[in-house]
C-alpha positions in Angstrom: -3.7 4.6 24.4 -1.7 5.3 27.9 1.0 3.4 26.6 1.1 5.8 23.6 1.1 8.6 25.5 3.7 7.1 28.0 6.0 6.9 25.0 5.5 10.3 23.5 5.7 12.0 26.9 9.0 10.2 27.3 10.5 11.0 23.8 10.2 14.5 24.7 12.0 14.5 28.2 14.4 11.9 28.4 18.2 11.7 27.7 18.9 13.1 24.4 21.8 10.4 23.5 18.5 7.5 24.3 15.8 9.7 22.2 15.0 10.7 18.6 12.0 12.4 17.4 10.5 13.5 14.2 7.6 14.0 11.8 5.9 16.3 9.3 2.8 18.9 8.9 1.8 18.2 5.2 -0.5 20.0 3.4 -1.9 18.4 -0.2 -3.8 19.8 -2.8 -5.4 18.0 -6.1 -7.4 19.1 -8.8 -9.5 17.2 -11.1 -10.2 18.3 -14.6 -13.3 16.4 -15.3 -16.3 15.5 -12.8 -17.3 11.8 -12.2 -20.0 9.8 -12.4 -21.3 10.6 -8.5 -19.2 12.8 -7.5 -18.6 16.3 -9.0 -15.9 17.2 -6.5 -13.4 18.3 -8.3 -11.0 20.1 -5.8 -9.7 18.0 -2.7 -7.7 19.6 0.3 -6.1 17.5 3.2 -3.8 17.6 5.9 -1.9 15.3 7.6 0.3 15.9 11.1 2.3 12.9 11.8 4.9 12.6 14.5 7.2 9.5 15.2 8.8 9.0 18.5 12.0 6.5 19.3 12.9 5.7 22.8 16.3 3.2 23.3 16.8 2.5 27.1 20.0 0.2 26.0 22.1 -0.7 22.9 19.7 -4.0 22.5 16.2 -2.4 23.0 13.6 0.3 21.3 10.5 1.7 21.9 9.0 2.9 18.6 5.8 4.9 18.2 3.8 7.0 15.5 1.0 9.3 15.2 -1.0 10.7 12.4 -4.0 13.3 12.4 -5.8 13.9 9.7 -8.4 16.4 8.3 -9.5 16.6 4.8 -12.4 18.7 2.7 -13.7 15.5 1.0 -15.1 13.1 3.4 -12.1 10.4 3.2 -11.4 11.4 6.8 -14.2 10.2 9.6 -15.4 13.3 11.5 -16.2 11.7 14.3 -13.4 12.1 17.5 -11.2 9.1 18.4 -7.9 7.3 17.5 -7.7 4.4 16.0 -5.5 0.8 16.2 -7.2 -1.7 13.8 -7.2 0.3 10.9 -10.7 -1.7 10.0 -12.3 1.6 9.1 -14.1 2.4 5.6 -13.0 6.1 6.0 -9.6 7.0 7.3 -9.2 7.7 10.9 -8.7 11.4 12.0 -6.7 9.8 14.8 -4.6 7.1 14.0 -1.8 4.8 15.9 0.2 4.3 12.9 2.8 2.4 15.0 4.2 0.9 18.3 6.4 -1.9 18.8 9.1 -2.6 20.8 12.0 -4.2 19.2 14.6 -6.1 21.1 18.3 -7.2 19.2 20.7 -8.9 20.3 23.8 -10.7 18.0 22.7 -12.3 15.1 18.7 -12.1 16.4 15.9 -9.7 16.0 12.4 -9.1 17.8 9.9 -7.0 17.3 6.3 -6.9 18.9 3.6 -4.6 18.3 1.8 -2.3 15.5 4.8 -2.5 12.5 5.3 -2.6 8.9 6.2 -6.0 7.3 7.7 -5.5 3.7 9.0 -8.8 1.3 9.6 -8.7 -2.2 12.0 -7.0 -4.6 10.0 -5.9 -7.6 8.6 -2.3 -8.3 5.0 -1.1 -8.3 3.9 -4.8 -8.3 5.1 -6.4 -5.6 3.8 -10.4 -5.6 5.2 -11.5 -2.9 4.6 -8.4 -0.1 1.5 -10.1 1.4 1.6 -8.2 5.0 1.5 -4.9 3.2 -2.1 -4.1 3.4 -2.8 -0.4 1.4 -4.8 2.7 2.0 -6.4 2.5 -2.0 -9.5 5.2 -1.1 -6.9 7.1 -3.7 -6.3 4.0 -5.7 -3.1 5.3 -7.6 -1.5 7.4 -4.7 -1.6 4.8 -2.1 0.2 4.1 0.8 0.9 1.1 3.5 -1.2 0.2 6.7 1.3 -1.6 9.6 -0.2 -4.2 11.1 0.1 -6.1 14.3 2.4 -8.6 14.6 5.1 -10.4 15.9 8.9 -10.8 14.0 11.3 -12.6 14.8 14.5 -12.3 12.8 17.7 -14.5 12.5 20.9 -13.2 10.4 24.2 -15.0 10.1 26.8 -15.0 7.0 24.7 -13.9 3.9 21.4 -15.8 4.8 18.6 -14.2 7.0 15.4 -16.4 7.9 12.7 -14.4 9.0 9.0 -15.4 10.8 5.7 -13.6 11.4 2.7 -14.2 13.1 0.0 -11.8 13.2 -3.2 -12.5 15.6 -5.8 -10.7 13.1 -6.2 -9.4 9.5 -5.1 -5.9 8.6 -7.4 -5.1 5.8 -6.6 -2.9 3.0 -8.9 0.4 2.8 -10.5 0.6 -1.1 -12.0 3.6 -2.4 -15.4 4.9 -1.0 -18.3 3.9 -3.6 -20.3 7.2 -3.8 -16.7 9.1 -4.8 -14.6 9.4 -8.2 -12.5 6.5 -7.1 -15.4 4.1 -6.0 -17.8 2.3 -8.6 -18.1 3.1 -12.2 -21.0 4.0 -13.9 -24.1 1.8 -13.0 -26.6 0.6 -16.1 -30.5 2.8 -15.6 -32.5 1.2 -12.8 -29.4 0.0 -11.2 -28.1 1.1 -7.6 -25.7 -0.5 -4.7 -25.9 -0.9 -1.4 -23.1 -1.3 1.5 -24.5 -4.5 2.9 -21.4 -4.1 5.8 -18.1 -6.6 5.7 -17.3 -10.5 6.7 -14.1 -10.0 8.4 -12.3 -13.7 8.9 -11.4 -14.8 12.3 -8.0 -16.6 12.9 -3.9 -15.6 12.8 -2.0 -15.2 9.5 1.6 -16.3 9.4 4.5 -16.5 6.9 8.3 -17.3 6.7 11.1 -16.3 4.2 14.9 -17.0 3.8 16.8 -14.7 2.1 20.4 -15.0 0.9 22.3 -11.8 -0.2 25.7 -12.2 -2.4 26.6 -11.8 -6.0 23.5 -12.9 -6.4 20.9 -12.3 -4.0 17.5 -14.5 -4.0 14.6 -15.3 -1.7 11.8 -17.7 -0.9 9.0 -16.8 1.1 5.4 -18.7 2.6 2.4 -17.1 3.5 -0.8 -18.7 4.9 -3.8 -15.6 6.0 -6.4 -13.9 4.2 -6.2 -11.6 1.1 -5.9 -8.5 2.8 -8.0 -7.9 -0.8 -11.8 -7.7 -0.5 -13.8 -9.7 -2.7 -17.8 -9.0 -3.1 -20.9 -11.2 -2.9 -23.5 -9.7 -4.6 -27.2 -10.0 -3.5 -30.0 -8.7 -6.0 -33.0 -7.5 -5.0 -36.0 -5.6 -6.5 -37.1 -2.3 -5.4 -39.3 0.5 -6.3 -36.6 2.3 -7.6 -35.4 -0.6 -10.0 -32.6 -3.6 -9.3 -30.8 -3.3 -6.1 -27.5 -5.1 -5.4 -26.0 -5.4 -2.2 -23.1 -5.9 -2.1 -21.2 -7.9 1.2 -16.9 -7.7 1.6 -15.4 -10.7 2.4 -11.8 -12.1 2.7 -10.9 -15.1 1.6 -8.4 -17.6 2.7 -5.1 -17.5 1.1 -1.9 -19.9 0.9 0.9 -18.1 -1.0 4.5 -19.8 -1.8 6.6 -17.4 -4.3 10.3 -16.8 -4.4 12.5 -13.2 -5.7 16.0 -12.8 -7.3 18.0 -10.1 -8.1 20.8 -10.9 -10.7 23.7 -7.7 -11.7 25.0 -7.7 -15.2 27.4 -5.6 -16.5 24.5 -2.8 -17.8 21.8 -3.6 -15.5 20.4 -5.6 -12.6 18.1 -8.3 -13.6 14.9 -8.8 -10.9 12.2 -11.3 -11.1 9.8 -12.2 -8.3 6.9 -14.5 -8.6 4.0 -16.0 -6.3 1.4 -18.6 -6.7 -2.1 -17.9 -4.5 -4.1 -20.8 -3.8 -7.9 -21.1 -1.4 -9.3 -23.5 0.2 -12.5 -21.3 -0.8 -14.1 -21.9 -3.8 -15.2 -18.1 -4.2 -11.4 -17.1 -5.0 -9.7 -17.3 -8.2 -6.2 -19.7 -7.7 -3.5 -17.8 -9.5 0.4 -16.9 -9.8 1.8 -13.3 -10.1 5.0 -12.7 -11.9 7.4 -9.7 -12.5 10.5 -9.1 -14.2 12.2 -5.8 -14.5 15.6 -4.3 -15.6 17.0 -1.9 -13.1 20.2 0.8 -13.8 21.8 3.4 -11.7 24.1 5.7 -13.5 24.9 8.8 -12.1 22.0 11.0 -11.0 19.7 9.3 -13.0 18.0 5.6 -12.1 15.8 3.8 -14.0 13.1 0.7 -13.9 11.6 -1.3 -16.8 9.7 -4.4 -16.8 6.9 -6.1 -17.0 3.7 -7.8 -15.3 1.9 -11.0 -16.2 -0.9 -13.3 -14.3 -2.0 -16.8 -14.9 -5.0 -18.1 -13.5 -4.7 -21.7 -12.4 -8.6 -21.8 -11.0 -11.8 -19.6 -11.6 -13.4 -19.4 -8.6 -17.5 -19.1 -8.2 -17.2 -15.3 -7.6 -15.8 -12.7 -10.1 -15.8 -9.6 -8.4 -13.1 -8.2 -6.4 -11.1 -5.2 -5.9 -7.7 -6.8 -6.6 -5.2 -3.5 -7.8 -1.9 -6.3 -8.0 -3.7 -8.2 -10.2 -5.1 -5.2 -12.0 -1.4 -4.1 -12.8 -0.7 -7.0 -14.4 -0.4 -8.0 -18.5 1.3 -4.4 -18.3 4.5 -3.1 -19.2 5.5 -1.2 -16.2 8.4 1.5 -15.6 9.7 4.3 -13.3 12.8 7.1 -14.0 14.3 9.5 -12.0 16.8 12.2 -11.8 18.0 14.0 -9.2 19.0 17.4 -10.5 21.0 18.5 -6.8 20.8 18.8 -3.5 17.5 20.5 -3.5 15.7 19.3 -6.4 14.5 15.9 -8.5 12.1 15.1 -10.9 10.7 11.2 -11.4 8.3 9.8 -13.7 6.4 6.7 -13.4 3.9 5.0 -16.4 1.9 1.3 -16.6 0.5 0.4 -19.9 -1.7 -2.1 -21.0 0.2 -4.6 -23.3 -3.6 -4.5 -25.1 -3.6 -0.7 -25.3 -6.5 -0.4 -22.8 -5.2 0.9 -20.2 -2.4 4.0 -19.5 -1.1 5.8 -16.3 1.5 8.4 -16.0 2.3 10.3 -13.0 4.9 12.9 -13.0 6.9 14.7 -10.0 8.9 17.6 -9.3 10.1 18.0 -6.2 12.2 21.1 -4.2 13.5 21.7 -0.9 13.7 25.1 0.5 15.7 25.1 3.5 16.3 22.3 6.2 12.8 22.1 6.6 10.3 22.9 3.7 9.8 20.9 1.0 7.2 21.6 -2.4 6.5 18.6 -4.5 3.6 19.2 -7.6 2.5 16.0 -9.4 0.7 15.7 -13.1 -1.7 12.0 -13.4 -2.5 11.6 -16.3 -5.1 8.2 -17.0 -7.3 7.1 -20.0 -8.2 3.5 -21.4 -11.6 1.3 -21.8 -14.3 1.4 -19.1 -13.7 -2.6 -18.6 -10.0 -1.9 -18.2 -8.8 -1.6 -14.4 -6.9 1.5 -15.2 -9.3 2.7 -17.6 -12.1 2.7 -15.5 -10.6 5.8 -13.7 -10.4 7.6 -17.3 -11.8 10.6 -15.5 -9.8 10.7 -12.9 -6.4 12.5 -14.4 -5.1 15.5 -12.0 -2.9 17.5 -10.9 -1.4 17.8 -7.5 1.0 20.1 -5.2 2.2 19.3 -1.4 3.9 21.2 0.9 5.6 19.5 3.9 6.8 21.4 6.9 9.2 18.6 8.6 10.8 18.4 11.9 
């Protein structure tokens, strides 16, 4: 914490040619149409401050730090007083260090230490690959990355960069609260849960990928950690009140080998990325993602089509898990855009079950007014089958508008 406030204080007074600062007051609204089972909310209000500081004592090293404070109407946000670094939290933090690392580069070699954000992979909305991008889900389809702490070490020469991380401790991702809209479905009569806490693994995770960019740009990539995913054992017991279950997070080992390409033809670029996930514990499922997608730019316009398949390789002894890549997958996926000026864009993004089961939609519109304010509404709209991973959040289609103050 004094280092963070070392580093801020600093941003603020030193040397404007060794200094850069910035962030954003953001203000979102969203509206629900239809209550849900447990939770008849059906307006949320939040508010997020976040401020990012940069500090570069010489061409060859940076200081980077981040900030968010966060207050909300819905309980998503701890009220309790304090900052937080792990990230380990069921609720989100109303203090949090999002990062601070120090970064060190020199030639053809790159360092970087600290609280960061790792990112691998090529593909859209499914990423296979990404497996040090843990996610905030408590909103499970407006999600967005944790950092975690690590160490990266980069090496770039010619059209071939080899990269390695090593993080001491897991970074996992937050999933949505159960007594909200976004948490547990509907339970059969006589039927309740109960948080019985989480199993958090001990040990490092590590990984290493070599990428080579050209006409044709690929990539191969090793990962040997936990699933930053929770899985659930399940204990029953018998109450007054009826069956109780409670219900225990753990995170399983995970060894992930999985490659990317990125092929241009003359209309389009071709992109394909798959992983295979295997566990030396017997409660996981042994699986392989895959994606491929067709991406074109013309103009103003951009657009992304493809699609999302899974194979399992090995059942393992538990079934339940909250996996949203996997959920996402045996689904046609795509994502359009247009940017109508300066000022003003509009996007749409959709996943459909190739079974019909399933169907998202979110729309945005988005306008700037000035340098600094910024207006951005957003339609969801999700139906399906209860059993369905999208359709079990049938009741959860809204409507959304954020304004952003940025500095």
């Amino acid at each position: 914490m004094r280092i963070l406030l070392a580093l801020l204080l600093t941003s603020a007074t030193c040397a404007a040619q060794t200094t850069t600062q910035r962030g954003f007051l953001e203000n979102r609204g969203t509206l629900y149409p239809q209550s849900a089972s447990g939770d008849a909310a059906r307006a949320v209000g939040e508010s997020l401050f976040r401020y990012e500081g940069f500090y570069r004592p010489s061409n060859s090293f940076q200081l980077a730090g981040a900030v968010d404070l966060r207050v909300d109407t819905h309980h998503q946000v701890d009220r309790s007083v304090r900052f937080s670094w792990q990230d380990r939290e069921i609720q989100r933090p109303p203090g949090q260090i999002r990062r601070l690392s120090a970064v060190y580069h020199k030639g053809s070699v790159t360092f970087e230490a600290g609280k960061q954000f790792v990112r691998w992979g090529k593909a859209d909305i499914v990423t296979p690959t990404d497996r040090f991008a843990p996610r905030d889900f408590l909103t499970v389809v407006d999600n967005d990355f944790l950092a975690i702490t690590a160490a990266r070490l980069t090496f770039e020469k010619g059209g071939n960069t080899v990269e390695a991380v090593w993080s001491p401790r897991l970074t996992p991702s937050r999933i949505p609260l159960p007594d909200q809209r976004w948490g547990a479905g509907e339970l059969p009569p006589g039927v309740s849960l109960r948080d019985a806490g989480t199993e958090f693994p001990g040990g490092p995770q590590s990984g290493a990928r070599w990428n080579h960019s050209g006409v044709i740009e690929y990539e191969l990539s090793f990962y040997q950690g936990f699933n930053h995913l929770p899985s659930f054992d399940a204990l029953p017991r018998l109450t007054e009140a009826g069956l109780q279950l409670d219900i225990r997070r753990f995170y399983p080992k995970m060894i992930m080998a999985g490659g990317d390409v990125a092929i241009p033809v003359p209309w389009f670029t071709v992109k394909a990325e798959a992983a295979h996930f295997s566990s030396s514990d017997d409660r996981a499922d042994e699986y392989a993602l895959y994606v491929i997608q067709l991406e074109r730019q013309s103009g103003e316009w951009f657009f992304v089509g493809g699609y999302a398949g899974e194979t399992v390789t090995r059942a393992g002894s538990r079934s339940a898990d909250f996996a949203p890549d996997r959920g996402l997958t045996r689904t046609f996926l795509g994502r359009a855009g247009y940017t109508i000026d300066a000022n003003r864009s509009v996007a749409l993004e959709a996943a459909a079950r190739q079974n019909g089961n399933g169907l998202w939609i979110k729309s945005e519109y988005s306008q700037a007014f000035g340098q600094h304010w910024r207006a951005t509404a957003t339609g969801t709209l999700i139906r399906g089958e209860p059993a369905d991973f999208l359709g079990q959040y049938r009741r959860n289609s809204h409507v959304g508008l954020v304004i952003r103050y940025s500095f």
